[in-house]
N, C-alpha and C positions, 0 to 999 in steps of 0.2 A: 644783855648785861655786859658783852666784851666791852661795849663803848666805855661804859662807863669806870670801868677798870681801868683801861688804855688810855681816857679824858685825863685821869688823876694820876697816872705815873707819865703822861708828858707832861701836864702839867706842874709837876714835881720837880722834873728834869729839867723844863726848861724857863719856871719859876712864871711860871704865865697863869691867869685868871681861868680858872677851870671855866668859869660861865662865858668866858668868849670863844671855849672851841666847840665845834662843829662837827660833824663826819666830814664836809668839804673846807675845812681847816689846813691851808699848808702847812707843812713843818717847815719850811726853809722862808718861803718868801711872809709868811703871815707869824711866822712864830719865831722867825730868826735861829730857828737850830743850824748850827754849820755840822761838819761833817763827825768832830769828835761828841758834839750833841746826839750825833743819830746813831753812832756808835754804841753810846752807853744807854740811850733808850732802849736798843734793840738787845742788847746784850741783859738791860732787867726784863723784858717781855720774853726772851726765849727761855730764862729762869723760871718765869711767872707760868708761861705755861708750858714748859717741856718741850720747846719745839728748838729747832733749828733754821736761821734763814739765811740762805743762803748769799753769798755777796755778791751775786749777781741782782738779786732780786730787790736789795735793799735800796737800789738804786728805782727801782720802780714802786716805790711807797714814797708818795708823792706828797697824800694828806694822810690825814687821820682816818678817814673812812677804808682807804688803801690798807692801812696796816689793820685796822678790822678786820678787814675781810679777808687780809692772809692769814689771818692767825686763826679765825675761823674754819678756813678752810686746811690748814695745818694741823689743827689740833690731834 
């Protein structure tokens, strides 16, 4: 169910067709987020679920499936 929580707040954010993302969905090269995009995505999901990601790591959430799975494993 992360997925589909995580589909609809990138999709929000970066005003993209919720049916065309994927878990292997990039953010930057397939959805065009540049860096202030991934900023404020990342800053509503660590709202969303109470986490913290660090800035090193933000750089290693590549697609969509990527930030699933840390946030999964974060939680």
């Amino acid at each position: 169910m992360t997925f589909e929580t995580v589909k609809g707040l990138i999709a929000l954010q970066l005003k993209a067709d919720p049916a065309t993302i994927t878990p292997d969905t990039r953010l930057v090269e397939d959805l065009k987020a540049d860096s202030a995009n991934v900023l404020c995505m990342i800053m509503d999901l660590e709202e969303k679920y109470g986490i913290t990601v660090e800035d090193d790591q933000i750089l290693k959430l590549k697609t969509v499936g990527d930030v699933v799975a840390y946030i999964e494993a974060n939680q």
